[in-house]
N, C-alpha and C positions, 0 to 999 in steps of 0.2 A: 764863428768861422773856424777856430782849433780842431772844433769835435768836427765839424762841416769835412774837413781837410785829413781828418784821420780816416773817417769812415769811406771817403774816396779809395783811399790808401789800401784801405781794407776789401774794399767790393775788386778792386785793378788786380792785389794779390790772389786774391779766392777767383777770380777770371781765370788769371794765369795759371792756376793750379789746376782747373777744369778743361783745356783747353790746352792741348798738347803742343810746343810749336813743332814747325815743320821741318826744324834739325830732327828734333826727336823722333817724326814718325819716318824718315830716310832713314833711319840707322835702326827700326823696328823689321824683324824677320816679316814677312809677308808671300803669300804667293809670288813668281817670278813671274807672271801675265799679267799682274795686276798692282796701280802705284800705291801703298797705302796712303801717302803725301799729296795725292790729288785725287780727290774723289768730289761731286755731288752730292747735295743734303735736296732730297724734296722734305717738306713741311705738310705731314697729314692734317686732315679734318678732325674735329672731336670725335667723329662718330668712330674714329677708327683709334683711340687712343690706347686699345687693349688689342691692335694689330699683330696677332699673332700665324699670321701664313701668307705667302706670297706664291703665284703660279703666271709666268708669261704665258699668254694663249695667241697664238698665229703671230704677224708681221708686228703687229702693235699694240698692241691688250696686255694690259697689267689688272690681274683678278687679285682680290684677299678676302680675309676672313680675321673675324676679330671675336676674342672669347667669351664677350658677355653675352652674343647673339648670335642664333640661328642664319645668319645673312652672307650670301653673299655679293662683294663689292665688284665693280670694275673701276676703274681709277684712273686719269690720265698719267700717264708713266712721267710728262715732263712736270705737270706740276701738282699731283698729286689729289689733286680735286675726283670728286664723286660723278663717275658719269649715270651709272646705273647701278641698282641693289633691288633684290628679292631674295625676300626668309623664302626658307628652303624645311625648316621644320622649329617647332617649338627650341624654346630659349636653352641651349645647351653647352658644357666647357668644349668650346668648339678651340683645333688647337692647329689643325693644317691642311692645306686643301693641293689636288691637283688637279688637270685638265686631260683627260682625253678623248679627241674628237669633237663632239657635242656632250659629253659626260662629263661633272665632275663629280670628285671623288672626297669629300669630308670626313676628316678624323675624328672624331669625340676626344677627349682626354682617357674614357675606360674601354677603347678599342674599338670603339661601334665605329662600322663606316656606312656614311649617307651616301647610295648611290644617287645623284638627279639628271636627270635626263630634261634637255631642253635649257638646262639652266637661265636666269636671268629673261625667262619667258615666259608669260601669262600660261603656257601649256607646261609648266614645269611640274617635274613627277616625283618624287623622293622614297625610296626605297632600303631598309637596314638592314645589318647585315653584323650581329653581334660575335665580340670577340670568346674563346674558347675558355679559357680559364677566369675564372671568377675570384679568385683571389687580390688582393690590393695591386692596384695597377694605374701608372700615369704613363700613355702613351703619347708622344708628341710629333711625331715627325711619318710623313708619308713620299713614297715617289717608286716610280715604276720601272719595269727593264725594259730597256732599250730594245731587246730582241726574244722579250717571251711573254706569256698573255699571265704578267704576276706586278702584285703590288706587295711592295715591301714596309714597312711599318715599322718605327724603330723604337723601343720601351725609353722613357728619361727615369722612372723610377717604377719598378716592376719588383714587386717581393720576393722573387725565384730569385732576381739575381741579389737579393743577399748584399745590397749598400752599393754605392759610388764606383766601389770598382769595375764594375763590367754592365756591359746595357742589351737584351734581346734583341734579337732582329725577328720579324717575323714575316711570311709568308701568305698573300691571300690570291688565290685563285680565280684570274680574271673569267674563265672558261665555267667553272664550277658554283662560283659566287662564294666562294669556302674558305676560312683562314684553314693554315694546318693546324694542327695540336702543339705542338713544339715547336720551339725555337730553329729558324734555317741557319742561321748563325750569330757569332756574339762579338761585339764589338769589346774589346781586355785593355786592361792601364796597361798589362803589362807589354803588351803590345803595340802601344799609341806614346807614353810618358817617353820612352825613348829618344821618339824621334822627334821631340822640341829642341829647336837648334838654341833656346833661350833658356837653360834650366833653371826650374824655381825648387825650390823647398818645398813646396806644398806640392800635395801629388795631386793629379787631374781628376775631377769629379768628371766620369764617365755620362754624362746625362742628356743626353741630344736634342736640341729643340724645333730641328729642324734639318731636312738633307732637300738636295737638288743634284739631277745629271748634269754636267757640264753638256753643252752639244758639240764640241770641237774637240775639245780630251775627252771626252767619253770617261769620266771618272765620277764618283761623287762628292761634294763637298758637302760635310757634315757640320753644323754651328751649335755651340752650346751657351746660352742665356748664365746657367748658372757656375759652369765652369769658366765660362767667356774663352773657349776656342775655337780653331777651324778645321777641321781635318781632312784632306786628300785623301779619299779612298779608289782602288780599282772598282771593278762590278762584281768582286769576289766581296767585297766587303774586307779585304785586306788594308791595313793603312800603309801609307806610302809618305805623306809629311803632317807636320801638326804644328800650327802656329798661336799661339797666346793672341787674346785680342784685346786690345788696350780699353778699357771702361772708360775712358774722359769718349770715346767715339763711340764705342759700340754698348750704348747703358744698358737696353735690355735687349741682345737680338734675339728673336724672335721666328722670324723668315728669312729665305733664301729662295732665287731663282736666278733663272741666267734667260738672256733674250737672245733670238738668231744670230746674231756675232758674238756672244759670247762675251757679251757686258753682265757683272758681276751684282744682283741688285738685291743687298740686306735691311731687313727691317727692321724698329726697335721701337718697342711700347716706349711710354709717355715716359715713366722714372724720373719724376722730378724735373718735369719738360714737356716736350712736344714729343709727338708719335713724328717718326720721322721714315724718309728709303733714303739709304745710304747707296749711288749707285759708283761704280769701278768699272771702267775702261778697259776691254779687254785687249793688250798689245804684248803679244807673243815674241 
């Protein structure tokens, strides 16, 4: 009964430690749209435990993609179950997906992007579309302009930029089918570490996992997995805020998207748990 009564003791501490209270995450910097302190947990399938991308499609559709498989998911938004899934091409480090129209648009981890047309339909078509430099390269994160026929692509670890501190942006050509050659712009610590209203000691590992438009601010919000933040950007790719993201909630985020009112909805592989969508409330 002693040891019975310690180890209780011990599983209730190691809870509490994982498991942030809700003093704590009030008093956490966070977007001003959004409560950190109330949010939703859906609870993924296994199939999605390496859920690495999220994309709302129309009034009600929540699409992903997860990195061991060619596939993509649709998903019910409130409880997370599988509606529908079709491979799109052989088994690849698949890393972020968007929507446009009837097209979506897959990332690879080495820049390749899968166009499919028809997606999630027996008439589905897959088409690549390889990245420019061939040098060491981990691309993760995809999302489009608002007002010009371009997809942007953002480096987590890219050789040119030379470590942690700064991350590529790049450029592809919805009109042309074409990345550019060069970088359109560079996301800098020394331009982001600033503006943490929380300062840590440790400087911000540059490494993006993942971006999404907001549809109401028309801004982006960029997530980093291995830095664990969030970043406000304009459509200049300028930073504007930058929030630390507490690891007892956000274990591995992975994805990001926003639904027609501007509900907030992050995703996080398994890390010693469930693959989970963390969604936020959007109240302006």
């Amino acid at each position: 009964m002693y040891y019975l009564n310690i180890l209780t003791i011990l599983l209730l501490l190691l809870n509490s430690n994982c498991t942030p209270r809700l003093s704590e995450l009030e008093n956490q910097p966070f977007p001003k749209a959004y409560n950190l302190a109330n949010y939703e947990k859906i609870k993924l399938q296994d199939d999605l435990e390496e859920v690495s991308g999220l994309h709302w499609v129309g009034e009600n559709q929540l699409w992903a993609i997860e990195d061991e498989s060619s596939i993509i998911y649709r998903i019910d938004p409130k409880t997370g179950k599988i509606l529908k899934k079709r491979k799109f091409a052989k088994n690849k480090d698949i890393e972020d997906l968007l929507v446009l129209k009837d097209v979506a648009w897959v990332l690879q981890s080495n820049g390749t992007l899968y166009e499919v047309t028809s997606p999630l339909t027996k008439d589905a078509q897959t088409t690549e579309y390889h990245f420019p430099i061939k040098e060491k390269r981990d691309l993760e994160a995809i999302v489009a302009s608002k007002t010009e026929p371009y997809l942007f692509i953002l480096c987590k670890a890219c050789k040119w930029d030379k470590g942690p501190e700064k991350a590529s942006v790049f450029r592809f050509d919805l009109i042309s089918k074409s990345y550019d050659s060069i970088p359109f712009e560079t996301l800098k610590r020394e331009n982001i570490q600033p503006l943490l209203t929380s300062q840590m000691d440790k400087p911000l590992d540059i490494q993006p996992s993942a971006i999404a438009l907001h549809p109401i601010e028309n801004q982006y919000y960029i997530i980093s997995s291995s830095g664990k933040w969030l970043l406000i950007a304009d459509t200049d790719f300028i930073a504007k805020e930058v929030y630390n993201l507490d690891s007892r909630i956000f274990k591995q985020p992975e994805g990001i998207t926003f639904d027609q009112k501007g509900n907030m909805y992050i995703s996080n592989e398994a890390q010693d748990g469930e693959p989970n969508i963390l969604i936020f409330e959007f109240n302006p």
